[in-house]
TISE-104946 format. One record per residue (C-alpha): x, y, z; residue in three letters; chain; residue number from 0. Coordinates in nm, 2 decimals, always signed. Example, Ala and Ser with C-alpha at 12.3 -4.5 7.8 and 13.67 -1.06 7.14 Angstrom:
REM residues 2
LOVEX;+1.23;-0.45;+0.78;ALA;A;0
LOVEX;+1.37;-0.11;+0.71;SER;A;1
END
This chain:
REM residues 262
LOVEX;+0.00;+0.00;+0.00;UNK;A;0
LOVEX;+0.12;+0.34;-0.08;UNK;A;1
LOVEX;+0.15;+0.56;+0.19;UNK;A;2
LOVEX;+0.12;+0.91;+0.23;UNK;A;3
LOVEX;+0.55;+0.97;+0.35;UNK;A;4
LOVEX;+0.65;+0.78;+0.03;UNK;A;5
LOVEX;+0.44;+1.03;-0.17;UNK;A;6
LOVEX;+0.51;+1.36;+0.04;UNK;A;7
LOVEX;+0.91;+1.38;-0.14;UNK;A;8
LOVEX;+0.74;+1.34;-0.47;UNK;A;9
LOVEX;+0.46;+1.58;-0.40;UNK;A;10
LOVEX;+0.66;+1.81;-0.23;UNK;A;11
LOVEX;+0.88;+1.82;-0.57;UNK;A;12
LOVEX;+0.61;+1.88;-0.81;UNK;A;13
LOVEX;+0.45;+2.17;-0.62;UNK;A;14
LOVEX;+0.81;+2.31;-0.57;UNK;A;15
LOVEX;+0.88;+2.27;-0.96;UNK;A;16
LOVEX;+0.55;+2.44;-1.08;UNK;A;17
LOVEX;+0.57;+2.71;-0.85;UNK;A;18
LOVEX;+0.92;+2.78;-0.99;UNK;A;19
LOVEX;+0.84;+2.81;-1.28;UNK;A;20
LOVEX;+0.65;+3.19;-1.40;UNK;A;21
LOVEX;+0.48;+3.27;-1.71;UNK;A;22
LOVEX;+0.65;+3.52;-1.95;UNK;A;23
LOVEX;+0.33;+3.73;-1.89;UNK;A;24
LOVEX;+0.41;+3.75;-1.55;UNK;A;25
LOVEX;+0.81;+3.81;-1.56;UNK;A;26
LOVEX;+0.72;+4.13;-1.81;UNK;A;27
LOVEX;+0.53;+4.26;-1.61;UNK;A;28
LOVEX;+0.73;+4.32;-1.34;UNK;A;29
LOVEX;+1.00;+4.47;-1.57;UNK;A;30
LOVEX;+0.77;+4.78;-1.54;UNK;A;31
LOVEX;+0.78;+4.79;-1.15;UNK;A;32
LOVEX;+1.01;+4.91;-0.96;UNK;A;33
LOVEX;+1.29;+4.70;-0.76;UNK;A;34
LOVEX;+1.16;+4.69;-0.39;UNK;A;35
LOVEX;+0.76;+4.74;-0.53;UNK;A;36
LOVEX;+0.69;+5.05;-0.27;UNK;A;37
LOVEX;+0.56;+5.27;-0.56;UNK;A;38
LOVEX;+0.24;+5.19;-0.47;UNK;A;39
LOVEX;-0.03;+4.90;-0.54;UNK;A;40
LOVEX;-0.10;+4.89;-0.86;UNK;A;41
LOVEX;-0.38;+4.60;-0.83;UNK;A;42
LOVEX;-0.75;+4.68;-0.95;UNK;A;43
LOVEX;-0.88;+4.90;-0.68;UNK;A;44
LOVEX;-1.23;+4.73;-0.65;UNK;A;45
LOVEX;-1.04;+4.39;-0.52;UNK;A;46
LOVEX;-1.08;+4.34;-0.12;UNK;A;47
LOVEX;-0.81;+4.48;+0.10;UNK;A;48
LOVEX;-0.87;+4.13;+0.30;UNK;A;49
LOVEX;-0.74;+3.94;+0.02;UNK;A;50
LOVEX;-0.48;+4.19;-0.12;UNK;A;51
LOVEX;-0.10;+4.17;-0.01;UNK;A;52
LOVEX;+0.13;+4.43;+0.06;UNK;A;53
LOVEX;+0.26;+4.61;-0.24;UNK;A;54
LOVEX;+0.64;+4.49;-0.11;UNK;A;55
LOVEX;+0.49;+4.10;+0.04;UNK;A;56
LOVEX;+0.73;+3.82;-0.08;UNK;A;57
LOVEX;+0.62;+3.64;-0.41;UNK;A;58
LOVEX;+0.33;+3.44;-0.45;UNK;A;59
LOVEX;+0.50;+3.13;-0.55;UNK;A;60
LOVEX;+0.74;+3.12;-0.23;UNK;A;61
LOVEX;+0.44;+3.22;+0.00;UNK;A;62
LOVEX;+0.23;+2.98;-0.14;UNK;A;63
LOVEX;+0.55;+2.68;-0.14;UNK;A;64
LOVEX;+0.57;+2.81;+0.28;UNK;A;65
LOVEX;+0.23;+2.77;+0.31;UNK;A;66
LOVEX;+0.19;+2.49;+0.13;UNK;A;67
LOVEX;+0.46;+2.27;+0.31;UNK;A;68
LOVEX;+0.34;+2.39;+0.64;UNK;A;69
LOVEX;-0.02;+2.29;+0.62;UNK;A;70
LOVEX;+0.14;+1.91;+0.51;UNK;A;71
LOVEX;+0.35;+1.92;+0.85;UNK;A;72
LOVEX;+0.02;+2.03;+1.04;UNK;A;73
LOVEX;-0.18;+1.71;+0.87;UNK;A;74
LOVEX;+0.10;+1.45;+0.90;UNK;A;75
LOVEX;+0.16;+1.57;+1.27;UNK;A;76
LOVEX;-0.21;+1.55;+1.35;UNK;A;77
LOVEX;-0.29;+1.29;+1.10;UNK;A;78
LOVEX;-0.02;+1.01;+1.35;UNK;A;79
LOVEX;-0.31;+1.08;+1.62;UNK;A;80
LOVEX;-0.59;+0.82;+1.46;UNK;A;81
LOVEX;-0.92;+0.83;+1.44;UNK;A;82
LOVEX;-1.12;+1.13;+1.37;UNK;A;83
LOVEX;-0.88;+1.36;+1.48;UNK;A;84
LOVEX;-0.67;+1.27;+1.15;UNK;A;85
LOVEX;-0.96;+1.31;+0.98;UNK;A;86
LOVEX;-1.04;+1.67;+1.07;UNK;A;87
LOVEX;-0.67;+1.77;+1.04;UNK;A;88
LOVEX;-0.65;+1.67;+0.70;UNK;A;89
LOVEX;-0.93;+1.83;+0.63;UNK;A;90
LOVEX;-0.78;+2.14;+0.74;UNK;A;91
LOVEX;-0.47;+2.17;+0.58;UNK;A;92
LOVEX;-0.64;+2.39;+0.25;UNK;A;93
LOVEX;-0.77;+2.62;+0.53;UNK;A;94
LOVEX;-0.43;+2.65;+0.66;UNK;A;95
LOVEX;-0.28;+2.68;+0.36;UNK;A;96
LOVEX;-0.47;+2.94;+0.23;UNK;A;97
LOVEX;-0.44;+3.14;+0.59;UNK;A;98
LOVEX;-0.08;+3.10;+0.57;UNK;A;99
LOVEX;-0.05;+3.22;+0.24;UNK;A;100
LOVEX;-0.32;+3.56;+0.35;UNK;A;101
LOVEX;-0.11;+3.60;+0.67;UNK;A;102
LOVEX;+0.28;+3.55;+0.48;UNK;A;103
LOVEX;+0.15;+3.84;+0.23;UNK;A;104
LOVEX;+0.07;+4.07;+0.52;UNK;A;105
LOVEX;+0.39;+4.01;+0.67;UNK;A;106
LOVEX;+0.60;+4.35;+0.62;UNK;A;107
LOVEX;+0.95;+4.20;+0.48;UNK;A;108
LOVEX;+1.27;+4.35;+0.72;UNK;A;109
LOVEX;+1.42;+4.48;+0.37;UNK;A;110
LOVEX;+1.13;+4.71;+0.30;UNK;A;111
LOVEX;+1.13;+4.87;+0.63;UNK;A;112
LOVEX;+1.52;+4.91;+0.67;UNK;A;113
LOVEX;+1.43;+5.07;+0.29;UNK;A;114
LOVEX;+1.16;+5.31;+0.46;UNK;A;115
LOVEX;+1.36;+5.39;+0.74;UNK;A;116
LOVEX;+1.66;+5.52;+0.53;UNK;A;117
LOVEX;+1.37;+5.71;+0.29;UNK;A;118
LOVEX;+1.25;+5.86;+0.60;UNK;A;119
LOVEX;+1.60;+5.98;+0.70;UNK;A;120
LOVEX;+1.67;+6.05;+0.35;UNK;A;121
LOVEX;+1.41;+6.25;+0.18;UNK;A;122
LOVEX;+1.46;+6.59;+0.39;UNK;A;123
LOVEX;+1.78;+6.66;+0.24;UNK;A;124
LOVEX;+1.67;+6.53;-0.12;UNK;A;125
LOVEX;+1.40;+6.76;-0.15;UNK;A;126
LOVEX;+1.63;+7.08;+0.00;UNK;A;127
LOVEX;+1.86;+6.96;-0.28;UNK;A;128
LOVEX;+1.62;+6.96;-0.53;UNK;A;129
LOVEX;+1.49;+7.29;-0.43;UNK;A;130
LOVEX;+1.81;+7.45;-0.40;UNK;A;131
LOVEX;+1.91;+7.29;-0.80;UNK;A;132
LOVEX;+1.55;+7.44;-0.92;UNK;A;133
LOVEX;+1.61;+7.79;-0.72;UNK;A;134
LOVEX;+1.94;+7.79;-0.92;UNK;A;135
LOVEX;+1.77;+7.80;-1.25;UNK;A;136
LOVEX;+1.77;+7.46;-1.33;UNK;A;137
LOVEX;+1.46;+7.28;-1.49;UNK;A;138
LOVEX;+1.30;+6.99;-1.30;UNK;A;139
LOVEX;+1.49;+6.70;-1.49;UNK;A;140
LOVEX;+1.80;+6.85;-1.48;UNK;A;141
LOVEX;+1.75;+6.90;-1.07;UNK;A;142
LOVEX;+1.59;+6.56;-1.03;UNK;A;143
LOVEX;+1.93;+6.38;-1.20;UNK;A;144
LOVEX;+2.15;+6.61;-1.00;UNK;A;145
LOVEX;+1.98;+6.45;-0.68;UNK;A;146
LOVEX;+1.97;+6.10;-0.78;UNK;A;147
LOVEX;+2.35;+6.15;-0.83;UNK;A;148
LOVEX;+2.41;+6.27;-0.48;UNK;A;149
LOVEX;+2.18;+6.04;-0.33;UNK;A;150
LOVEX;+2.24;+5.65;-0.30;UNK;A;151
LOVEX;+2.00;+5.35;-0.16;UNK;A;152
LOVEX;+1.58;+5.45;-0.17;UNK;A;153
LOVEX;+1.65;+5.83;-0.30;UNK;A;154
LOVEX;+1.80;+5.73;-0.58;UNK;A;155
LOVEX;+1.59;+5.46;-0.66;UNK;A;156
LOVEX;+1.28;+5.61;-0.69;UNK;A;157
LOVEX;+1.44;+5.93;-0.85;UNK;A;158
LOVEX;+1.60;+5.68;-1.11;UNK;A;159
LOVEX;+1.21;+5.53;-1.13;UNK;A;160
LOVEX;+1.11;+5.86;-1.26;UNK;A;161
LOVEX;+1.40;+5.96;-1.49;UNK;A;162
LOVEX;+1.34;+5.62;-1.69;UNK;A;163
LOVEX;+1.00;+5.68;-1.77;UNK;A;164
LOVEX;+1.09;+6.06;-1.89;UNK;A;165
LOVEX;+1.34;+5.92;-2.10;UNK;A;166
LOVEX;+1.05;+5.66;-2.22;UNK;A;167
LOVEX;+0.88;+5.94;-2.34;UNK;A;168
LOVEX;+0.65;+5.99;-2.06;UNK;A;169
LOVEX;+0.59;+6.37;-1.92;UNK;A;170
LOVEX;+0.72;+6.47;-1.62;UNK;A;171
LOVEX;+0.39;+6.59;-1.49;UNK;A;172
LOVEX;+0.27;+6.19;-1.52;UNK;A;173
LOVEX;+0.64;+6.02;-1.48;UNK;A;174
LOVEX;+0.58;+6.20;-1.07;UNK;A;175
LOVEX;+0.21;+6.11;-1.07;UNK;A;176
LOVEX;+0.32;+5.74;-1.11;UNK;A;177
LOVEX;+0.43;+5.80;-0.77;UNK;A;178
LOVEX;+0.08;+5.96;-0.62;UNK;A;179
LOVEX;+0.06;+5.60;-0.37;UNK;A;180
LOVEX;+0.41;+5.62;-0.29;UNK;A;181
LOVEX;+0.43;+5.63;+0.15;UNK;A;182
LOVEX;+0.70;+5.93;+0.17;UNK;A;183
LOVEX;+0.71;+6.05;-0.20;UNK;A;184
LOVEX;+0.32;+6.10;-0.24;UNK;A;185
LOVEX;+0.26;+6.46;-0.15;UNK;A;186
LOVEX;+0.59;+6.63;-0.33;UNK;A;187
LOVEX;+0.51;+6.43;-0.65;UNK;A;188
LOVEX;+0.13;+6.47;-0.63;UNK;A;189
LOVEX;+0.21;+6.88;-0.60;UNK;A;190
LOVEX;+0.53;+6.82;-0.82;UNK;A;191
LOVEX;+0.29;+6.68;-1.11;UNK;A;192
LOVEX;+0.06;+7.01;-1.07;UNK;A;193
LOVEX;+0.28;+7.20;-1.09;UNK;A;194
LOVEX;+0.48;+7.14;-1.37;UNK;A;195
LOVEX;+0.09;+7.10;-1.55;UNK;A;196
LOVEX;+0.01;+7.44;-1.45;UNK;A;197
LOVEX;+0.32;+7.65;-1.46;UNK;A;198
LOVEX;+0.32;+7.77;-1.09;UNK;A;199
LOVEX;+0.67;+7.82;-0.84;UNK;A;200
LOVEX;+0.83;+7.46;-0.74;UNK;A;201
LOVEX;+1.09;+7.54;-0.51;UNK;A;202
LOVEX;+0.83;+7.72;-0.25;UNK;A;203
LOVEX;+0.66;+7.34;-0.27;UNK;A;204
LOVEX;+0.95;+7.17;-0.22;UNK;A;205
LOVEX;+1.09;+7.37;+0.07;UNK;A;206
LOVEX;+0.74;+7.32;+0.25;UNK;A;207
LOVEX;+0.78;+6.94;+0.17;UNK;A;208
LOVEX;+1.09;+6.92;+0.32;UNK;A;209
LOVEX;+1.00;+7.08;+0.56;UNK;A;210
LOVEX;+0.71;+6.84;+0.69;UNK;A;211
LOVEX;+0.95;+6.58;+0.58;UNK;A;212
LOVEX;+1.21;+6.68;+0.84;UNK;A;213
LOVEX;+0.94;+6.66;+1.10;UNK;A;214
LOVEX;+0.81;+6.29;+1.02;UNK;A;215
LOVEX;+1.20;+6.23;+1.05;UNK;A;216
LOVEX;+1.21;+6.41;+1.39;UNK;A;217
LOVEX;+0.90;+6.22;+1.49;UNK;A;218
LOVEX;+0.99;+5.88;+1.35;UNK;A;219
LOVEX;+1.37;+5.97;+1.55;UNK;A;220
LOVEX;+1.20;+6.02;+1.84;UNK;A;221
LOVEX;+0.96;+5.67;+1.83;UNK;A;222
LOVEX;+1.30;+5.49;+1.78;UNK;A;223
LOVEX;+1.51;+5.67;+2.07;UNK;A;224
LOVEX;+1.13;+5.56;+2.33;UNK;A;225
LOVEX;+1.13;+5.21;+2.19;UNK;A;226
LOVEX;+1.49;+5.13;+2.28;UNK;A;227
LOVEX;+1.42;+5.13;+2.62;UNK;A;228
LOVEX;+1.10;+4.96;+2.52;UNK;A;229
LOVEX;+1.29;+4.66;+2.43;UNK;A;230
LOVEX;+1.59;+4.65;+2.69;UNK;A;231
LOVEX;+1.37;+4.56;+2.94;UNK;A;232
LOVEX;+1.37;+4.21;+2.88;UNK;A;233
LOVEX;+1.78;+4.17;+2.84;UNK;A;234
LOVEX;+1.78;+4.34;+3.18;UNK;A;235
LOVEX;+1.53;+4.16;+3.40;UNK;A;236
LOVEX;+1.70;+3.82;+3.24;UNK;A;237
LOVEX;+2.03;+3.93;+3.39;UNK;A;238
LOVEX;+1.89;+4.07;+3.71;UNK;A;239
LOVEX;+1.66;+3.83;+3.85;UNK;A;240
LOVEX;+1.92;+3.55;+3.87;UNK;A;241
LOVEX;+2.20;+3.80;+3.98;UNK;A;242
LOVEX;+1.92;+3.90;+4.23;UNK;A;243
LOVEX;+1.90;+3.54;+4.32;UNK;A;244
LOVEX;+2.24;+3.49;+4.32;UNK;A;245
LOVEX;+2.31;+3.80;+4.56;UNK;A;246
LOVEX;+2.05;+3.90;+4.80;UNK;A;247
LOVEX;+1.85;+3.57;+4.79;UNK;A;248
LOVEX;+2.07;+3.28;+4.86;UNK;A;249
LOVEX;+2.32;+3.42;+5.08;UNK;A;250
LOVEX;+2.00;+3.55;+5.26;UNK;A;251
LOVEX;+1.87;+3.17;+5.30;UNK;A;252
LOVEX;+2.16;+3.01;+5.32;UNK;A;253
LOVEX;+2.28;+3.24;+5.65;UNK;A;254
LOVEX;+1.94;+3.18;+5.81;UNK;A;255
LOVEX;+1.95;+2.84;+5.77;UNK;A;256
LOVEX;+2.30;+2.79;+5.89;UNK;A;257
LOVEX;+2.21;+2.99;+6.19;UNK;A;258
LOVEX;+1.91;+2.82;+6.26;UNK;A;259
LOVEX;+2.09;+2.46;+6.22;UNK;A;260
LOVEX;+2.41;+2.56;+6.40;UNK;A;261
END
């Protein structure tokens, strides 16, 4: 009889294999998103935010693989029980797979919010820059390369996301409205769009974007610095209580107890 462990390497394999594998369809169109995906959800709006993933969630196919392999481990582990119990936990593994998969594409991925964090610290000074460069005389693709220059890591990235779709052909006013759901670039490039459509002042725009910008940072500073303590508190009280033990407990104990016996 064919059991289910001589068929779990083969299975294993062939979900492993066709979740490899991605349709042309698929790898072209992400040659027209940007590397880290924080330029904002480009999905069809009317699909449920329940269901959607984060913009920057890992790839289907791997979340689906995790999923996948650790639904399997739940029924096998359950499934050793007997009875009905290994009944019911088979029939759960689709329901956890498909909650594993919902939950690993909520998961916010420690790359994308190391990448925020250096944005956040980041964008104050890009958008002085910029605003200095357009004060100067120059126009607002001539600024936006001098910045990506001076800039590297996020900055440059999503400067360098907006200089390839001017050189594409694309205006400026809609090569910054591309990044209208962007999390720190939505307001300057929302205001940046308008007003390179309508002719009015950029650097007064800029300065009062970098301005709020240096105040998230001051904020966002400020979260960190309270959180640090936040977080020591558990290193400490592991190293006190057992030097607290060691110290004013047992010596305490043991000299009653000696005096008491002796």
């Amino acid at each position: 009889m064919v059991t289910f462990e001589a068929l779990a390497p083969a299975l294993f394999a062939g979900v492993a294999t066709a979740l490899w594998i991605r349709s042309p369809a698929a790898q072209l169109a992400r040659t027209g998103v940007p590397g880290d995906g924080d330029l904002g959800d480009r999905r069809d709006p009317s699909q449920s935010r329940f269901w959607r993933p984060r913009p920057d969630a890992v790839a289907l196919p791997v979340r689906l693989l995790v999923a996948a392999v650790a639904a399997i481990g739940v029924g096998v582990l359950v499934g050793r029980l007997g009875g009905s119990i290994a009944v019911a936990g088979w029939l759960l593994v689709p329901v956890l797979a498909v909650v594993g998969v919902l939950l690993l594409g909520r998961l916010e991925p420690s790359r994308s919010r190391k990448r925020q964090e250096r944005l956040v610290l980041d964008l104050p000074q890009a958008l002085e820059l910029m605003s200095a460069c357009l004060a100067a005389g120059m126009p607002l693709r001539s600024a936006t390369r001098a910045v990506q220059a001076a800039f590297e890591g996020p900055v440059a990235e999503d400067l360098g996301h907006v200089l390839r779709m001017v050189d594409l052909g694309i205006s400026d006013a809609e090569a910054w409205r591309s990044m209208r759901q962007h999390p720190q670039w939505s307001s300057a490039a929302i205001d940046l769009a308008r007003s390179v459509e309508s002719g009015t002042m950029m650097v007064e725009i800029l300065v009062h974007h970098a301005r709020a910008a240096r105040l998230q940072r001051r904020a966002a500073l400020e979260v960190s610095a309270k959180a640090v303590g936040v977080r020591s508190v558990m290193p400490l009280m592991i190293c006190f209580l057992p030097a607290f033990m060691l110290l004013g407990v047992i010596p305490t104990v043991a000299s009653a107890v000696t005096a008491a016996l002796f």
